[in-house]
C-alpha positions as CSV (number, residue, x, y, z in Angstrom):
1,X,-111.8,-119.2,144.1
2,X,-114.9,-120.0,146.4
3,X,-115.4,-123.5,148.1
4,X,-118.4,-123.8,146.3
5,X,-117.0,-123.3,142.9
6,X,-113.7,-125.8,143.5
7,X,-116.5,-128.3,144.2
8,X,-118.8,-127.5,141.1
9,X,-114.7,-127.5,139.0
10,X,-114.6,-131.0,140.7
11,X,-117.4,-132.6,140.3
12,X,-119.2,-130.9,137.3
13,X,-117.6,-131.9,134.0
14,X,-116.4,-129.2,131.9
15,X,-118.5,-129.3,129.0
16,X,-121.6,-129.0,130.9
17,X,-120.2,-126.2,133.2
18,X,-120.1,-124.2,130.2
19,X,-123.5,-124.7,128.7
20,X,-124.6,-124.0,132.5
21,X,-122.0,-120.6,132.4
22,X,-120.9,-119.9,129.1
23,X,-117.9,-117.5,128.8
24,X,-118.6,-114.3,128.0
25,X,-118.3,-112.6,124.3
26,X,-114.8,-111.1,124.6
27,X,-114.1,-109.1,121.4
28,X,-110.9,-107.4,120.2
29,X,-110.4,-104.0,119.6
30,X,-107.6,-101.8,117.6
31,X,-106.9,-98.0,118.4
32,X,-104.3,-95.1,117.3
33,X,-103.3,-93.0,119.8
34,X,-100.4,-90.8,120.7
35,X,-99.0,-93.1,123.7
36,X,-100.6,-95.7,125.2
37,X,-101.2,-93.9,128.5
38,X,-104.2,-92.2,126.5
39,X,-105.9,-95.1,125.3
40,X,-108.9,-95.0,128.4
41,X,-110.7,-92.1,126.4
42,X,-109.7,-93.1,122.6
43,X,-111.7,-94.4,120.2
44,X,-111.3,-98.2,118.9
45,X,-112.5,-99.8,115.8
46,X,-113.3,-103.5,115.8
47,X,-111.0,-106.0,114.7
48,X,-113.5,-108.8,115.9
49,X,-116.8,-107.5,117.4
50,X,-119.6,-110.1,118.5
51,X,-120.9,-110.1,114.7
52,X,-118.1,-111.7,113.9
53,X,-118.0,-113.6,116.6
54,X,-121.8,-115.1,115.5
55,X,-120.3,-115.5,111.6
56,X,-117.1,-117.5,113.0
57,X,-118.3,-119.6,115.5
58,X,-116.8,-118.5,117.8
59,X,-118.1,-118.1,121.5
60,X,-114.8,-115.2,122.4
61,X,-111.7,-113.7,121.4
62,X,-109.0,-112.5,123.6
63,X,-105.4,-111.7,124.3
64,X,-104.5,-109.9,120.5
65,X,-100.7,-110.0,119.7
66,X,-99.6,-108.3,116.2
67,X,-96.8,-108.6,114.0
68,X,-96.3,-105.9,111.4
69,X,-94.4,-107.6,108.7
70,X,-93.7,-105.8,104.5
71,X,-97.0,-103.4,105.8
72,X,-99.4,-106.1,106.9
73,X,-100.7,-106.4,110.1
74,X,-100.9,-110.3,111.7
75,X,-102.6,-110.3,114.7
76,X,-102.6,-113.6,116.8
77,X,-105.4,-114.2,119.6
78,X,-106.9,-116.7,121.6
79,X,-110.2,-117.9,120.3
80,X,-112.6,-120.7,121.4
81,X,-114.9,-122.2,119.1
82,X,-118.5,-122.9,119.6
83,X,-119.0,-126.1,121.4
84,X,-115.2,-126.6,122.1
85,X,-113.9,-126.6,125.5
86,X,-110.3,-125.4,124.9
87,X,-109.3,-122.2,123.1
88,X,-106.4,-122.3,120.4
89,X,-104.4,-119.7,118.5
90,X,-106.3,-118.3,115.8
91,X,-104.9,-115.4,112.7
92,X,-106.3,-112.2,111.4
93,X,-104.7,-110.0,108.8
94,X,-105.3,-106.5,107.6
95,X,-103.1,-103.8,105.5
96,X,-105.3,-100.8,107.2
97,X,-106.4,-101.5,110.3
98,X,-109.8,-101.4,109.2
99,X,-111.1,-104.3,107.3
100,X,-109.7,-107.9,109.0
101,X,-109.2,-110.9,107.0
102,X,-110.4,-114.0,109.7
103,X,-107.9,-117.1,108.9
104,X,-109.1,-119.4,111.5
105,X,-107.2,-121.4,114.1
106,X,-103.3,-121.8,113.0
107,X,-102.4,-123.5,116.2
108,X,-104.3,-126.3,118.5
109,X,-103.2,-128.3,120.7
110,X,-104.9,-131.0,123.3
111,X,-105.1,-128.6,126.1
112,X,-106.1,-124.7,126.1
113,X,-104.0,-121.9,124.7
114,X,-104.0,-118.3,125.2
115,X,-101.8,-115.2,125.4
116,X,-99.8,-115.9,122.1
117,X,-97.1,-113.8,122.6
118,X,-95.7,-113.6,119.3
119,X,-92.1,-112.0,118.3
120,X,-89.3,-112.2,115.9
121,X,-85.7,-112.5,116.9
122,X,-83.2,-114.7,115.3
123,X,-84.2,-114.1,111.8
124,X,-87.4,-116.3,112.7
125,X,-90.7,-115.8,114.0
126,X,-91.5,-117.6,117.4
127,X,-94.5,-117.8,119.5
128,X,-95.3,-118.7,123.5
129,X,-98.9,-119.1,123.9
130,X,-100.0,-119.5,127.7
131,X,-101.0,-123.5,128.3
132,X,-100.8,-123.1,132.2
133,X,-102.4,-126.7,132.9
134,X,-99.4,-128.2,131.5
135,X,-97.4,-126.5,134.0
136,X,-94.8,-125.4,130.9
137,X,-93.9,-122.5,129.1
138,X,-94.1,-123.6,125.5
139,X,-91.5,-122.5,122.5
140,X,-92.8,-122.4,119.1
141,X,-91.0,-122.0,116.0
142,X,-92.9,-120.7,113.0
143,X,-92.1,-122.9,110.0
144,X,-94.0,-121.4,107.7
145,X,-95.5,-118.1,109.1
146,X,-97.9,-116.9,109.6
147,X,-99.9,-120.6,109.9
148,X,-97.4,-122.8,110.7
149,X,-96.1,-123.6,113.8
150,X,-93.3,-126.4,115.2
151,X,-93.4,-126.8,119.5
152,X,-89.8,-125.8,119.9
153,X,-88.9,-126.1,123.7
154,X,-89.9,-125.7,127.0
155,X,-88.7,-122.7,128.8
156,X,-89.7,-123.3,132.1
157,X,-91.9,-126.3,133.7
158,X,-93.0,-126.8,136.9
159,X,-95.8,-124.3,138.0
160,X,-98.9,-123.1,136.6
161,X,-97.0,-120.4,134.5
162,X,-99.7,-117.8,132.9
163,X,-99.3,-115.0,130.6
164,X,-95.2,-115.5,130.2
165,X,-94.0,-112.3,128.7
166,X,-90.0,-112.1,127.5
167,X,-88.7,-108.7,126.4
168,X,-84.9,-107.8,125.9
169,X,-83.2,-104.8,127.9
170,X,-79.8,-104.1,128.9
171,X,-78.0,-107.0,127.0
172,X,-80.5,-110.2,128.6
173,X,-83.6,-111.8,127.9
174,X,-86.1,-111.4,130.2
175,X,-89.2,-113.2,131.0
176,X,-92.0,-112.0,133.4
177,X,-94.8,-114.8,134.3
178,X,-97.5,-115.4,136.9
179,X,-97.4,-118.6,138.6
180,X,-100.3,-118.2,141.3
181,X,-102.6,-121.5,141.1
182,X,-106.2,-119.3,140.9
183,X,-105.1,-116.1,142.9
184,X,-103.1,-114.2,139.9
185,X,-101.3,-112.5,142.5
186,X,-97.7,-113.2,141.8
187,X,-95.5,-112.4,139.5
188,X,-92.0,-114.1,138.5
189,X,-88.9,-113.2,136.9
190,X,-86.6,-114.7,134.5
191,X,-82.6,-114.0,132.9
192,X,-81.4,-115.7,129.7
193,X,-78.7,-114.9,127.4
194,X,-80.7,-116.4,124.8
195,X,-85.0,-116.7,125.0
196,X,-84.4,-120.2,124.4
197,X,-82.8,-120.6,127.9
198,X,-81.5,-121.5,130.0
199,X,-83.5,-119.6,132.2
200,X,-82.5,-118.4,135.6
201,X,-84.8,-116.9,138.4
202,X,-83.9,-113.3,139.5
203,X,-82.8,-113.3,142.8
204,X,-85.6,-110.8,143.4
205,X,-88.2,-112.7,142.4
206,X,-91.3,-113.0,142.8
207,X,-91.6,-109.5,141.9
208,X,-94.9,-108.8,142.9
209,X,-96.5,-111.2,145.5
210,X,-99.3,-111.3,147.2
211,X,-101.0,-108.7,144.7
212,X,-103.8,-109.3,141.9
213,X,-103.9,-105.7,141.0
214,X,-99.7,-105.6,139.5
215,X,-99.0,-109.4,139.0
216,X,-100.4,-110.8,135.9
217,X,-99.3,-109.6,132.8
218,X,-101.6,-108.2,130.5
219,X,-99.0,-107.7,127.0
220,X,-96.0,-106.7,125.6
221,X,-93.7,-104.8,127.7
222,X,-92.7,-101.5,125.8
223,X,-90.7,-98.3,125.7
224,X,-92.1,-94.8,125.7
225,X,-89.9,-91.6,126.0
226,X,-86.8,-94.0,127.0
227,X,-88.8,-95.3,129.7
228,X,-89.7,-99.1,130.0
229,X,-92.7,-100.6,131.5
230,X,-94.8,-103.3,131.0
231,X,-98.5,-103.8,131.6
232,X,-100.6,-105.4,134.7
233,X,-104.2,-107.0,134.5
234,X,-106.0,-105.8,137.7
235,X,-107.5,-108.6,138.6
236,X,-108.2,-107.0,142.6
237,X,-111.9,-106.5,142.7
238,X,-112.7,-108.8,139.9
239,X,-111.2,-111.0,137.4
240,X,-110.6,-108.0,134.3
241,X,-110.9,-105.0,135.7
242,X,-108.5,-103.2,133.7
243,X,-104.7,-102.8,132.7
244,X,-102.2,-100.9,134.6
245,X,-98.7,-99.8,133.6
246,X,-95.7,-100.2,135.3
247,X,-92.7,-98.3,135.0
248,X,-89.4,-100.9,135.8
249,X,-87.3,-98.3,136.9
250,X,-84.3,-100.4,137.7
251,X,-83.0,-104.1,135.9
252,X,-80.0,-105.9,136.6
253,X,-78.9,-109.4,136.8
254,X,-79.3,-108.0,141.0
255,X,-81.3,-105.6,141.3
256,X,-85.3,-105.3,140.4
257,X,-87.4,-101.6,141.0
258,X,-90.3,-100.8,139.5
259,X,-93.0,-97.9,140.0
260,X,-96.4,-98.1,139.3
261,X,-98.3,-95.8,137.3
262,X,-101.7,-94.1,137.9
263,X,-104.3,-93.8,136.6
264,X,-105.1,-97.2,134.6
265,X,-104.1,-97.4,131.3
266,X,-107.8,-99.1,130.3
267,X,-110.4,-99.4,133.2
268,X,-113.7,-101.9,132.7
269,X,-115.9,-98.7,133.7
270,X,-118.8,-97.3,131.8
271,X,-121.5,-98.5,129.2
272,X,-119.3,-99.4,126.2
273,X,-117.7,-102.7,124.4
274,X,-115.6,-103.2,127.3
275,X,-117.8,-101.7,130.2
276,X,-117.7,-105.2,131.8
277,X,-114.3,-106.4,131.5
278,X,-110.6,-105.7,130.1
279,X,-107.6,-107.2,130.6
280,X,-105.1,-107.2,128.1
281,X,-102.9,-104.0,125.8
282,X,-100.6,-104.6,122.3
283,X,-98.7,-101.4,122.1
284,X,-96.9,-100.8,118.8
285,X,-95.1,-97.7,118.0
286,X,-95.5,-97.2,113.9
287,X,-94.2,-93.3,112.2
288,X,-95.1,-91.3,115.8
289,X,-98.4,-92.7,116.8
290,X,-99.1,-96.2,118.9
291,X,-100.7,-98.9,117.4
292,X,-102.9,-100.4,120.5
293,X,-104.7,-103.9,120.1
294,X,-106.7,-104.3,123.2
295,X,-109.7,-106.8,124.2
296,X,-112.5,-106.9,126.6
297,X,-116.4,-107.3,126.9
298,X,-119.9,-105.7,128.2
């Protein structure tokens, strides 16, 4: 971050820093492909486009995670409401894919939420939205899903923990996060037995330092052709350049390898909905095709 914009964060409150620089109109996007390394040249249909976005009142919406549950898709994102300055968690639902059902914000708390990594495990459905300036990764429970949520635990406190991301391989919970203050250029891991925790650093971590192209996470760490990987925002150039897979080659309690993958899975390029920005990839594998929720904006 320049000087000059740490002084304007500073000084300038945050309300009138956005009407002086509003955000700009992220949308959300869903696409079928046959594996998510083919999404840069497949076509998308909106979930949210900035229609929408105008009928809502919403000023963006980001960071999709779905749930396919009895044949119905729920698909969580961050949105920010017009004239708010903090995003919460808000719901769409849709049997094809095609025509979204907008349910509004099931989750808001005091301080700004994104990423909602949502999951089941446990026989319940839990959620860890990204709320960085409380320096926590936040549990939450659903107790009546899809629109009701109890605040759990914390996993981890601390740091300025973005994007945390748990998957389960070889017997442990994992949990990949980026912990840079501004410079989203280093990335942390995490062992549990259980995703409540406790949680335990690897002793390889940080993974990735040093690096905004590989560090952040940008969604749901998958497996394709019994190979696991999870995905990158490159955030090198530019803040949402595009979303990188990497392959983690190697995972122990020990040992950490990964191997990164070329080219980009999505790249900001071009003249389209996402020519100016894109930084985040849902990949679903549904009867032999992938189910991709992606975001971004022109």
């Amino acid at each position: 971050m320049s000087a000059v914009r740490q002084q304007l964060r500073r000084h300038v409150p945050a309300a009138l820093r956005m009407r002086l620089n509003p955000p700009p109109a992220w949308t959300v996007r869903c696409s079928e492909v046959a594996s998510p390394f083919e999404l840069g040249a497949a076509p998308t249909t909106p979930v949210l486009d900035e229609a929408d976005l105008e009928r809502h009142g919403l000023t963006l919406v980001a960071d999709p995670f779905a749930l396919r549950v009895d044949g119905c898709w729920y698909l969580f994102v961050e949105a920010l409401e017009r004239g708010q300055r903090a995003a919460g968690i808000a719901l769409l639902t849709s049997r094809d894919r095609v025509c979204w059902d907008y349910h509004g914000l099931i989750l808001r708390e005091p301080f700004h939420l994104s990423y909602p990594f949502v999951f089941a495990a446990d026989g319940a459905y839990w959620l860890i939205p990204e709320s960085y300036v409380t320096g926590e990764v936040r549990l939450y429970r659903a107790t009546d899903f899809p629109t009701r949520w109890t605040h759990e635990a914390n996993l981890l406190t601390g740091a300025p923990f973005k994007d945390a991301s748990p998957f389960r391989h070889g017997g442990h919970w994992w949990l990949l996060v980026e912990t840079s203050q501004h410079q989203h250029d280093q990335l942390r891991l995490f062992r549990a037995h259980d995703f409540r925790g406790p949680w335990t650093e690897h002793p390889a971590s940080p993974v990735v330092s040093a690096d905004a192209v590989f560090a952040r996470p940008a969604g749901r760490p998958f497996v394709d052709q019994g190979r696991l990987y999870r995905l990158a925002q490159d955030c090198g150039a530019r803040y949402g350049r595009g979303v990188h897979a990497v392959e983690i080659v190697e995972l122990t309690p020990t040992v950490y390898r990964e191997r990164r993958v070329e080219p980009a899975v999505v790249s900001a390029t071009g003249t389209g909905w996402n020519a100016a920005a894109a930084h985040h990839v849902d990949a679903h594998r549904v009867d032999g095709s992938w189910i991709c929720f992606l975001d971004g904006h022109r």
